[in-house]
BALOBA-1460 file (C-alpha; in Angstrom, 3 decimals):
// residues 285
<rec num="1" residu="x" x="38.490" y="-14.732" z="-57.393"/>
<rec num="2" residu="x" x="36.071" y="-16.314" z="-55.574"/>
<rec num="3" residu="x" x="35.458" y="-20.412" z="-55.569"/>
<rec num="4" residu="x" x="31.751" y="-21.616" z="-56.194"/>
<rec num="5" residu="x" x="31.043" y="-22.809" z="-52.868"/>
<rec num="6" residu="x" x="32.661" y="-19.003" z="-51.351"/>
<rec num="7" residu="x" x="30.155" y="-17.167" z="-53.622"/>
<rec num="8" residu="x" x="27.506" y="-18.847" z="-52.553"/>
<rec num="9" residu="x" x="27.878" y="-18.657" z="-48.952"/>
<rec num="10" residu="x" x="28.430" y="-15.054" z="-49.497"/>
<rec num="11" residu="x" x="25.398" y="-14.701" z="-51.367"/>
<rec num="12" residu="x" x="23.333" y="-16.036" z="-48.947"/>
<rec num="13" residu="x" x="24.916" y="-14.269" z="-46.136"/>
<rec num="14" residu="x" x="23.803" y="-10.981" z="-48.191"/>
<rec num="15" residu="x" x="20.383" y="-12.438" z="-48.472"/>
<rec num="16" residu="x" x="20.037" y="-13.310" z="-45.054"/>
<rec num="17" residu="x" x="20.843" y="-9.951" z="-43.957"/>
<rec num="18" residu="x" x="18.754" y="-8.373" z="-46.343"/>
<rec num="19" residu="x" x="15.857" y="-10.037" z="-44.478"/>
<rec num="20" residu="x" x="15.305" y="-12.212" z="-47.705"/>
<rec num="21" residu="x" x="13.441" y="-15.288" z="-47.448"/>
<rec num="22" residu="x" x="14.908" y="-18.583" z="-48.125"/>
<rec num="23" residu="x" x="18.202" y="-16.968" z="-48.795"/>
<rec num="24" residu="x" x="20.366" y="-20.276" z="-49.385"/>
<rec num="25" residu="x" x="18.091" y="-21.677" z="-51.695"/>
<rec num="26" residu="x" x="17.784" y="-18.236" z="-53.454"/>
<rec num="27" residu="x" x="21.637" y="-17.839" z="-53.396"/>
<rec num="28" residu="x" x="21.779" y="-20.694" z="-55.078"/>
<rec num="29" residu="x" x="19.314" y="-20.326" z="-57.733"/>
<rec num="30" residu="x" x="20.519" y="-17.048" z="-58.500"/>
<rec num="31" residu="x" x="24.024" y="-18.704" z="-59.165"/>
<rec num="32" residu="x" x="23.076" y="-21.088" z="-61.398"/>
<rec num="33" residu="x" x="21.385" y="-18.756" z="-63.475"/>
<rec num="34" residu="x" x="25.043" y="-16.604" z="-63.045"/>
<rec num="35" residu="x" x="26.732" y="-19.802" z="-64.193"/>
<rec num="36" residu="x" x="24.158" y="-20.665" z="-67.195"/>
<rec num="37" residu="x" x="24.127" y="-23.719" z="-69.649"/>
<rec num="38" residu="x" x="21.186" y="-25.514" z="-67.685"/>
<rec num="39" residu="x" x="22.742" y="-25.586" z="-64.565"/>
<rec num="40" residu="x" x="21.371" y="-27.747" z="-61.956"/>
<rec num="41" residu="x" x="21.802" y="-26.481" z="-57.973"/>
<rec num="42" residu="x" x="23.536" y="-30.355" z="-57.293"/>
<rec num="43" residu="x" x="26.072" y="-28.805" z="-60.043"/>
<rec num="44" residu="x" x="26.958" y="-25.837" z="-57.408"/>
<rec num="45" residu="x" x="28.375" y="-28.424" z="-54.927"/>
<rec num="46" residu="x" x="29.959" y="-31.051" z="-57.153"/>
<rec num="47" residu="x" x="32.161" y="-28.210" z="-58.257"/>
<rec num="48" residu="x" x="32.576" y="-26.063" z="-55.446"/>
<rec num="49" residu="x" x="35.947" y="-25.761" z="-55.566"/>
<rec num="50" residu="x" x="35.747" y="-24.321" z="-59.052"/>
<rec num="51" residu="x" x="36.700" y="-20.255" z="-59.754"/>
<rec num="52" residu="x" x="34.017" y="-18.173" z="-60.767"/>
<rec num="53" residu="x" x="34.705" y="-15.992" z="-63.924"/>
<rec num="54" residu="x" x="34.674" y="-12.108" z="-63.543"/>
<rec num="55" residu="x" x="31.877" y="-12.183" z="-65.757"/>
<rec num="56" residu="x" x="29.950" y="-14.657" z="-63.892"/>
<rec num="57" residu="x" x="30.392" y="-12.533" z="-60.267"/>
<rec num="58" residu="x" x="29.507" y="-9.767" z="-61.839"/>
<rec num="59" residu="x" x="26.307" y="-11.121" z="-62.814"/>
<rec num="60" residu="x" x="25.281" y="-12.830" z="-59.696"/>
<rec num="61" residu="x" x="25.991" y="-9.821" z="-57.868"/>
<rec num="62" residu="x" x="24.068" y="-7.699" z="-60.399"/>
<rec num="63" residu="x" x="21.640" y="-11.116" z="-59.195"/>
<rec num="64" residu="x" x="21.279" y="-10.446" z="-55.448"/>
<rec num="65" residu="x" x="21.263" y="-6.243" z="-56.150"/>
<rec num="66" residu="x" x="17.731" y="-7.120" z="-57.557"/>
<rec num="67" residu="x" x="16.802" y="-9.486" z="-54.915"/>
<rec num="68" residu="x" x="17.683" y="-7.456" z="-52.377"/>
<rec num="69" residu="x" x="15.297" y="-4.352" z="-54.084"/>
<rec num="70" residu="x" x="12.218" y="-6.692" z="-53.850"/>
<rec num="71" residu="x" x="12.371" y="-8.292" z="-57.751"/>
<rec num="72" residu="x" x="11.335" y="-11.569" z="-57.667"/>
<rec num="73" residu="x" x="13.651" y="-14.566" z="-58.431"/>
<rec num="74" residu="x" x="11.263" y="-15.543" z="-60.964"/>
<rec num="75" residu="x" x="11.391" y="-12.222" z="-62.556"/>
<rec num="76" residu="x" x="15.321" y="-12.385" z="-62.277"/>
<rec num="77" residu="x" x="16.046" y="-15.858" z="-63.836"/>
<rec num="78" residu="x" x="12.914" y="-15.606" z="-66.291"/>
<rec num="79" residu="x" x="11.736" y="-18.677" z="-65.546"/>
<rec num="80" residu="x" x="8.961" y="-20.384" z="-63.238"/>
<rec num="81" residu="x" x="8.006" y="-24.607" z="-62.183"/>
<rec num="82" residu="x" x="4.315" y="-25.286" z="-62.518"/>
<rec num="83" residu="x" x="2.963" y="-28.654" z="-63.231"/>
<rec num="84" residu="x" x="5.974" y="-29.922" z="-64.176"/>
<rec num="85" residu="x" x="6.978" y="-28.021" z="-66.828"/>
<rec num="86" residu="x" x="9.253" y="-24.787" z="-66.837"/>
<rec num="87" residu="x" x="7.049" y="-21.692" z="-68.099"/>
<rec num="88" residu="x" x="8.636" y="-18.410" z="-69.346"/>
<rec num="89" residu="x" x="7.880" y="-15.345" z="-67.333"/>
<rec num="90" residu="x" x="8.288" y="-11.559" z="-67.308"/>
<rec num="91" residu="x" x="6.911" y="-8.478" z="-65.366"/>
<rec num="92" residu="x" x="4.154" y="-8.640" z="-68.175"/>
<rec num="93" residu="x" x="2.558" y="-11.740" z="-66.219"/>
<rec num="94" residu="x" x="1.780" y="-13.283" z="-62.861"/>
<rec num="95" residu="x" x="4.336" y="-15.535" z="-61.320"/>
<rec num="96" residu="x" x="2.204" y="-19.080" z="-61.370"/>
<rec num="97" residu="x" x="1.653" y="-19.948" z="-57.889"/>
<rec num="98" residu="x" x="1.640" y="-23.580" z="-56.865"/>
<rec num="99" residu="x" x="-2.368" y="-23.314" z="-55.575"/>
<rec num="100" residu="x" x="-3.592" y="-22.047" z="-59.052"/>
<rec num="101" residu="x" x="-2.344" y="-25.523" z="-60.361"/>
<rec num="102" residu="x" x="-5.699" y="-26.936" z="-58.388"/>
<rec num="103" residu="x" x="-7.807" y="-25.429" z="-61.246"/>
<rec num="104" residu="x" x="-6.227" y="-28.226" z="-63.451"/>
<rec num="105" residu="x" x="-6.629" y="-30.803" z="-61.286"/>
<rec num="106" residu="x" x="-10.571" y="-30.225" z="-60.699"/>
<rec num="107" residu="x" x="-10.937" y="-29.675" z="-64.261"/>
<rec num="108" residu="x" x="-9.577" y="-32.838" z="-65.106"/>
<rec num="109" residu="x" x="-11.280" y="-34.595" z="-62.388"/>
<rec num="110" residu="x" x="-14.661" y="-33.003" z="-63.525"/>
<rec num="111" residu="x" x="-14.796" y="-31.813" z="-67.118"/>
<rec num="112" residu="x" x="-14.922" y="-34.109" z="-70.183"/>
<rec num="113" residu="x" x="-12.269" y="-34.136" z="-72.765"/>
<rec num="114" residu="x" x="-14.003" y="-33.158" z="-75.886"/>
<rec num="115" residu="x" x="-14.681" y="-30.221" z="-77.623"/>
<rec num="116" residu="x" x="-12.512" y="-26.665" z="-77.122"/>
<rec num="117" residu="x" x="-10.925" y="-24.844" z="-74.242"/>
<rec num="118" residu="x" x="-10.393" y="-21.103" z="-73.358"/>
<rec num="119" residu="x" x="-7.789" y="-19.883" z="-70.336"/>
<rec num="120" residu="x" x="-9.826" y="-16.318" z="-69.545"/>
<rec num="121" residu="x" x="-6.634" y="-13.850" z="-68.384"/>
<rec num="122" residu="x" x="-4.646" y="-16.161" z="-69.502"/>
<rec num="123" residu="x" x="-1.025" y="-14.128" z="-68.397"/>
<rec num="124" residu="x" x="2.091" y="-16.770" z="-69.077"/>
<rec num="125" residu="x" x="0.040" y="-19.532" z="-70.231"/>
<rec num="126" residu="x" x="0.250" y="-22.006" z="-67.316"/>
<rec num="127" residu="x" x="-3.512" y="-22.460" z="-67.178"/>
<rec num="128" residu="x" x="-4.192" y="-23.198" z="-70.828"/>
<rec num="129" residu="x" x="-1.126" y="-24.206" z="-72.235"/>
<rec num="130" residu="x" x="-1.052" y="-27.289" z="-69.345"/>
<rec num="131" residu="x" x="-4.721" y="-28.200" z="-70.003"/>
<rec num="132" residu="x" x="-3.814" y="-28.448" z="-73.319"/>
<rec num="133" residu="x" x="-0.935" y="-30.551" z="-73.000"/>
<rec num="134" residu="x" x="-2.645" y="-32.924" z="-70.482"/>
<rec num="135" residu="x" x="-6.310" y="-32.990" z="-72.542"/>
<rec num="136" residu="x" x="-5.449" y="-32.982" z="-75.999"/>
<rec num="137" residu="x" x="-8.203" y="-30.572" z="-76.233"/>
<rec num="138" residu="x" x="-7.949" y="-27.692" z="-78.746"/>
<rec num="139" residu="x" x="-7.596" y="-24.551" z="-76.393"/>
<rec num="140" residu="x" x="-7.402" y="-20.369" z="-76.853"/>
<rec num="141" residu="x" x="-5.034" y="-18.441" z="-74.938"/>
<rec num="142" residu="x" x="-6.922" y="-14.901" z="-74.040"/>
<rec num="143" residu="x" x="-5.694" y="-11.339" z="-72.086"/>
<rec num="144" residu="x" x="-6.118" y="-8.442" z="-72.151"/>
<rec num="145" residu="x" x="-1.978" y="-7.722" z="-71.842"/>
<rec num="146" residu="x" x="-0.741" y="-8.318" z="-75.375"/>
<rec num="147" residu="x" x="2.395" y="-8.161" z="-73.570"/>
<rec num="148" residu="x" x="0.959" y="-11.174" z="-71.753"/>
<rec num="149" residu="x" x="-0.084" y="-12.842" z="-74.866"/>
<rec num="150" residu="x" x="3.438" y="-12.523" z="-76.234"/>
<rec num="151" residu="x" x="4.436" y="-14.750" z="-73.537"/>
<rec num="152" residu="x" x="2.062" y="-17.134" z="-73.110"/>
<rec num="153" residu="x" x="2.326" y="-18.034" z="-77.158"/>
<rec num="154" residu="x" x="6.296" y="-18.132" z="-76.355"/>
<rec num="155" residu="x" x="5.689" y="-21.118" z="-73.941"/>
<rec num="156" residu="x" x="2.625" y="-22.635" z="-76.123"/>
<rec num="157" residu="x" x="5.671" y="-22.980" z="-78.799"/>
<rec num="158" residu="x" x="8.386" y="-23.849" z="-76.396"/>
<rec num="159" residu="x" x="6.964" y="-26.942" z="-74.260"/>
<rec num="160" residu="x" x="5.161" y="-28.100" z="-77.796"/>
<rec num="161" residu="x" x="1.385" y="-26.996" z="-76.910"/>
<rec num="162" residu="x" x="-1.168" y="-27.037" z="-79.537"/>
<rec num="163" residu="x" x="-3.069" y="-23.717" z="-78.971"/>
<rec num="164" residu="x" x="-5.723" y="-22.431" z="-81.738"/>
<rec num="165" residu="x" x="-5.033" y="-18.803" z="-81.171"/>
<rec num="166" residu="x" x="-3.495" y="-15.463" z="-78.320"/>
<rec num="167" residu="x" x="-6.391" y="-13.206" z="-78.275"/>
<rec num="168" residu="x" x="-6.283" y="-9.759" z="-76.757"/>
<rec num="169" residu="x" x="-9.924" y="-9.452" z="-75.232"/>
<rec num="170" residu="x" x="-11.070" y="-7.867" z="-71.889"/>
<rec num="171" residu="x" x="-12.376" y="-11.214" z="-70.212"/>
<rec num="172" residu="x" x="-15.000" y="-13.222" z="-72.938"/>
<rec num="173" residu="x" x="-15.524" y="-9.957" z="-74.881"/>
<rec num="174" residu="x" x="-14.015" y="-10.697" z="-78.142"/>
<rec num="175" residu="x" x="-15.708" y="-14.083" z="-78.928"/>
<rec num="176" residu="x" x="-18.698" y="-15.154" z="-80.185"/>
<rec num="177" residu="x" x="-21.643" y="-16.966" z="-78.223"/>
<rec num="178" residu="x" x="-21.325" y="-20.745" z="-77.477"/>
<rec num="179" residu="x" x="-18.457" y="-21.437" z="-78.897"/>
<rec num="180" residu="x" x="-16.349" y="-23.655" z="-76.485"/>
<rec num="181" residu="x" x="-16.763" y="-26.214" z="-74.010"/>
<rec num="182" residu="x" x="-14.739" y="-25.177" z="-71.236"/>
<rec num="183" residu="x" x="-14.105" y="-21.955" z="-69.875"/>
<rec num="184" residu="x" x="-10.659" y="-21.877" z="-67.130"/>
<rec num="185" residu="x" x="-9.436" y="-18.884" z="-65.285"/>
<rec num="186" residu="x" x="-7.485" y="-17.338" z="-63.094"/>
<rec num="187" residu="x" x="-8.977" y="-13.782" z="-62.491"/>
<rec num="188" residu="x" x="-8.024" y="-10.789" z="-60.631"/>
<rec num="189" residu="x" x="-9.246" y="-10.944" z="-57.168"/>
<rec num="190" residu="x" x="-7.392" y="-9.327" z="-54.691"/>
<rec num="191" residu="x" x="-9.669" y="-6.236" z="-53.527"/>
<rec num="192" residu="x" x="-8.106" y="-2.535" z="-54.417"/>
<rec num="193" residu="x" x="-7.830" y="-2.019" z="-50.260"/>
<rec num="194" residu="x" x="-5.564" y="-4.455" z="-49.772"/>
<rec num="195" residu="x" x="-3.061" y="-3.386" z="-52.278"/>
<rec num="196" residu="x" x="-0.792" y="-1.551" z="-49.408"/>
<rec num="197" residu="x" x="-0.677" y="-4.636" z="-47.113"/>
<rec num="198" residu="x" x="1.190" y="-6.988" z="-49.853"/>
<rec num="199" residu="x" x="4.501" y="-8.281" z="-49.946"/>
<rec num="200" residu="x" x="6.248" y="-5.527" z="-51.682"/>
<rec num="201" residu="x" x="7.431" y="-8.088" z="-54.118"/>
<rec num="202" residu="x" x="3.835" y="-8.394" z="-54.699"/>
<rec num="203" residu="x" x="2.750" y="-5.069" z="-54.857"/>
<rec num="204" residu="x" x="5.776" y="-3.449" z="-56.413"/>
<rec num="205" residu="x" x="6.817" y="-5.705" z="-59.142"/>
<rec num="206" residu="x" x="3.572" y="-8.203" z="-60.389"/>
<rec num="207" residu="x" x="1.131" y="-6.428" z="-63.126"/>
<rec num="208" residu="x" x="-1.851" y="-4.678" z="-60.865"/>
<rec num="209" residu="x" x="-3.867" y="-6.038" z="-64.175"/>
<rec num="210" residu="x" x="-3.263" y="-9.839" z="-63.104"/>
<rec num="211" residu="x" x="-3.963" y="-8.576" z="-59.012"/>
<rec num="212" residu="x" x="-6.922" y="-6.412" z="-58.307"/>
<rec num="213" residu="x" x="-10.300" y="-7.156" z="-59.137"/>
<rec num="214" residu="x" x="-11.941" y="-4.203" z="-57.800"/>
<rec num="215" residu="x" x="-13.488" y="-2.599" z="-54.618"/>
<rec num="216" residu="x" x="-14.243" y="-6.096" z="-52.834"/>
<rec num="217" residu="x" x="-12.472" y="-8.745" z="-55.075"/>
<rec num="218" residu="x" x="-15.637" y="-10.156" z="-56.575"/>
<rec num="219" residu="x" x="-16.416" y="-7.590" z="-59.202"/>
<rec num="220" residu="x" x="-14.485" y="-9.387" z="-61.852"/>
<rec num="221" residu="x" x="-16.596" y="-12.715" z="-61.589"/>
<rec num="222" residu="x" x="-19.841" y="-11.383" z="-61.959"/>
<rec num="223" residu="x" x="-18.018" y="-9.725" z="-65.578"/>
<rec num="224" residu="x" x="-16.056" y="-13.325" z="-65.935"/>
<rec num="225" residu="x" x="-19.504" y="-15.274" z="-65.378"/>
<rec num="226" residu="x" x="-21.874" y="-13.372" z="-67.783"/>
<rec num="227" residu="x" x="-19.372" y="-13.633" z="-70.255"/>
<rec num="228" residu="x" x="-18.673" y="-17.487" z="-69.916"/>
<rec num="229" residu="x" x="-22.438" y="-18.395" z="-70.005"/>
<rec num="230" residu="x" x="-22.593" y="-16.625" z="-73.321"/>
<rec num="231" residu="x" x="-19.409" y="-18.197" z="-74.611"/>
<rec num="232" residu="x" x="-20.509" y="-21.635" z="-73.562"/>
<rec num="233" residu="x" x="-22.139" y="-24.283" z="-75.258"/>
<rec num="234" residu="x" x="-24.971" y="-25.716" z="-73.242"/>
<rec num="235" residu="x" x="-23.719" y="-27.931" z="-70.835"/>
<rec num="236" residu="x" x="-20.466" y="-26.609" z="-70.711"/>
<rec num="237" residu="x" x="-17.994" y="-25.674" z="-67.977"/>
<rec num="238" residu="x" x="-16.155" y="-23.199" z="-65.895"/>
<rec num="239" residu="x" x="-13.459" y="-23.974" z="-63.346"/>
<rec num="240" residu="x" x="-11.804" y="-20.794" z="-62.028"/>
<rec num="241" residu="x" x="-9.151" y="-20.016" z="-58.818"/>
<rec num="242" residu="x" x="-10.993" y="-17.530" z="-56.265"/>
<rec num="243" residu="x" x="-9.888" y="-15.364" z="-53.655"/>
<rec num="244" residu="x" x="-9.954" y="-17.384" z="-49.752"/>
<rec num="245" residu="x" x="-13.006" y="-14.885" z="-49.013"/>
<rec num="246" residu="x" x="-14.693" y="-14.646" z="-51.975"/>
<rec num="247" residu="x" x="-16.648" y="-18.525" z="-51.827"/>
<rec num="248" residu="x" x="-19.711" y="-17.288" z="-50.654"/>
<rec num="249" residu="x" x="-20.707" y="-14.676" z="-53.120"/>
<rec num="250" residu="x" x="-19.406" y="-15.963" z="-55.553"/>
<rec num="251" residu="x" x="-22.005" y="-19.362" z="-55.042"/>
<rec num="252" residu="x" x="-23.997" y="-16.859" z="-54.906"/>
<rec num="253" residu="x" x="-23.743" y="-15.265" z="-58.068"/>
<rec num="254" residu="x" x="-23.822" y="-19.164" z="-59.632"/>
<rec num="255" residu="x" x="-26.938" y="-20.087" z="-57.901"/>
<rec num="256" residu="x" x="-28.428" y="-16.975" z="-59.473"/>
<rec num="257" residu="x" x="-27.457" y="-17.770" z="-62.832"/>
<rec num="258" residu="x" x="-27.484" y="-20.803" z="-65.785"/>
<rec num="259" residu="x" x="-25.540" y="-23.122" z="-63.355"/>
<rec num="260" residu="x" x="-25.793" y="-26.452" z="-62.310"/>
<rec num="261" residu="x" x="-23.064" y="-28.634" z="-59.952"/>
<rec num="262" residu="x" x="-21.373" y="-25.478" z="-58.216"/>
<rec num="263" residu="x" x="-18.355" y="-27.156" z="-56.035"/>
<rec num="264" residu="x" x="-15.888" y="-25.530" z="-54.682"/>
<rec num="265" residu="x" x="-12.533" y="-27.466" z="-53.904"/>
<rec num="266" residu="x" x="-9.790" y="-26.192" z="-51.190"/>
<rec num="267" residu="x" x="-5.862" y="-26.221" z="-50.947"/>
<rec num="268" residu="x" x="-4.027" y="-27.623" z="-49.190"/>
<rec num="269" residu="x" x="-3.713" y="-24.774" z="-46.280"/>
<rec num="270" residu="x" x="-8.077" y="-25.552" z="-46.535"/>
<rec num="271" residu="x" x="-8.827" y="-22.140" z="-47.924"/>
<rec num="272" residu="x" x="-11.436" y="-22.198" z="-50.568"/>
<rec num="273" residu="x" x="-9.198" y="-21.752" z="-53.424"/>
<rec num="274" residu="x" x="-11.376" y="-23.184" z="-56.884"/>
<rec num="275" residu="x" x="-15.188" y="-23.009" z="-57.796"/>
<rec num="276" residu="x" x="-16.106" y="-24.992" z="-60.772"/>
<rec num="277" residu="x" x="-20.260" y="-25.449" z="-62.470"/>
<rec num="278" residu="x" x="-21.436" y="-26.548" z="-65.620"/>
<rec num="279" residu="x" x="-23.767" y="-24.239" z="-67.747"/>
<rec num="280" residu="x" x="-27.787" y="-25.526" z="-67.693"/>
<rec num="281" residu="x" x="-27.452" y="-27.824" z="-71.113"/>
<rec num="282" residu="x" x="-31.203" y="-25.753" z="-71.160"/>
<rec num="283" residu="x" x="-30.655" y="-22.493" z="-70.861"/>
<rec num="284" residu="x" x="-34.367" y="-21.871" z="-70.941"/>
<rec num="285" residu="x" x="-34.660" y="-24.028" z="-67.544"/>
């Protein structure tokens, strides 16, 4: 049987040949998820000369099968990073991508801490269930996956969050007019012609409902915007991720409507990546 530090050189060989990316550090996550009981990737080399169970090869080989057919590690070990905390995550939801984790740092640099939240397409959580961990603020988890809901209330639970409710609703349609304070979101926004040039890890395994937001990648905002000015109170906000070509219509489609303080703020590769703007507190004006 093979030792620890063996199967992991093996399993990134495998990797590497399979044209996988980052195949050590994958070889090793995968193996700690083979091994179980928390373990941490240090753990792989302070026992390297340990034997590996049949049970436990058999599952990390079952582990690099899947990796090697495109699943995602995330998909494989269930389990994602993002703002410090460990979210649960299935093929129901998107993987949370370091970037989206922008939208909480504008909102907490711009919106004030009273009142309640909503996370609009909510899929695992991240969004919503972070704001309300770092705000306080009473928040609503909404998707239209209820397969997506079930997971984002399993992580509200698990990391202690303090949500007031997992609603199925198709963007802002199932509540009520002004009603919270701040709307966040992570839409859709790739555009449908683009779906053939994505990684197929992308394209093949992440929900298309979490991906494509129509013909150009804008359609959803216009949809996500009418519904959050009617769901705001006066004076409220919206801070949403948008796609790196998307800034300028979407500005557009702010200055047109019941919004004030449009600014858009940009990763750290400089795209465009989050538009926030607070609702008139007239809405006559």
């Amino acid at each position: 049987m093979l030792t620890v530090r063996q199967a992991l050189d093996q399993g990134a060989r495998i990797l590497e040949d399979g044209a996988v990316g980052a195949a050590r550090l994958t070889s090793e996550v995968l193996l700690c998820h083979a091994l179980g009981g928390g373990r941490d990737r240090s753990d792989l080399y302070a026992h390297g000369d340990d034997e590996l169970s049949e049970l436990t090869w058999i599952h990390f080989g079952r582990y690099l099968h899947e990796r090697l057919q495109g699943k995602p590690t995330q998909y494989i070990t269930k389990v994602q990073e993002w703002y410090g905390r460990e979210f649960r995550v299935s093929p129901a939801v998107l993987i949370p991508r370091p970037e989206t984790e922008h939208v909480i740092e504008v909102a907490l640099a711009r919106v004030p801490r009273t009142g309640r939240a909503i996370d609009i397409g909510c899929g695992s959580g991240a969004i919503g269930v972070t704001w309300q961990l770092e705000t306080g603020m009473p928040t609503v988890l909404a998707d239209l996956s209820t397969d997506a809901l079930a997971v984002a209330a399993g992580n509200a639970r698990a990391l202690g969050a303090q949500v007031t409710g997992a609603v199925a609703s198709d963007l802002a349609a199932a509540f009520g007019e002004a009603q919270f304070d701040v709307v966040l979101s992570n839409p859709p926004y790739i555009p449908d012609p683009e779906r053939e040039h994505l990684q197929r890890e992308v394209r093949d395994f992440e929900p298309a409902l979490a991906l494509f937001g129509g013909p150009t990648g804008v359609e959803i905002y216009a949809r996500l915007l009418a519904g959050a000015s009617r769901i705001l109170k006066p004076g409220g906000w919206i801070v949403m991720e948008i796609g790196y070509q998307a800034q300028p219509r979407i500005l557009e489609m702010l200055h047109a409507g019941p919004w004030r303080e449009a600014e858009t703020q940009a990763d750290l590769a400089g795209w465009p990546r989050v538009i926030s703007a607070q609702l008139w507190p007239n809405r006559a004006e």
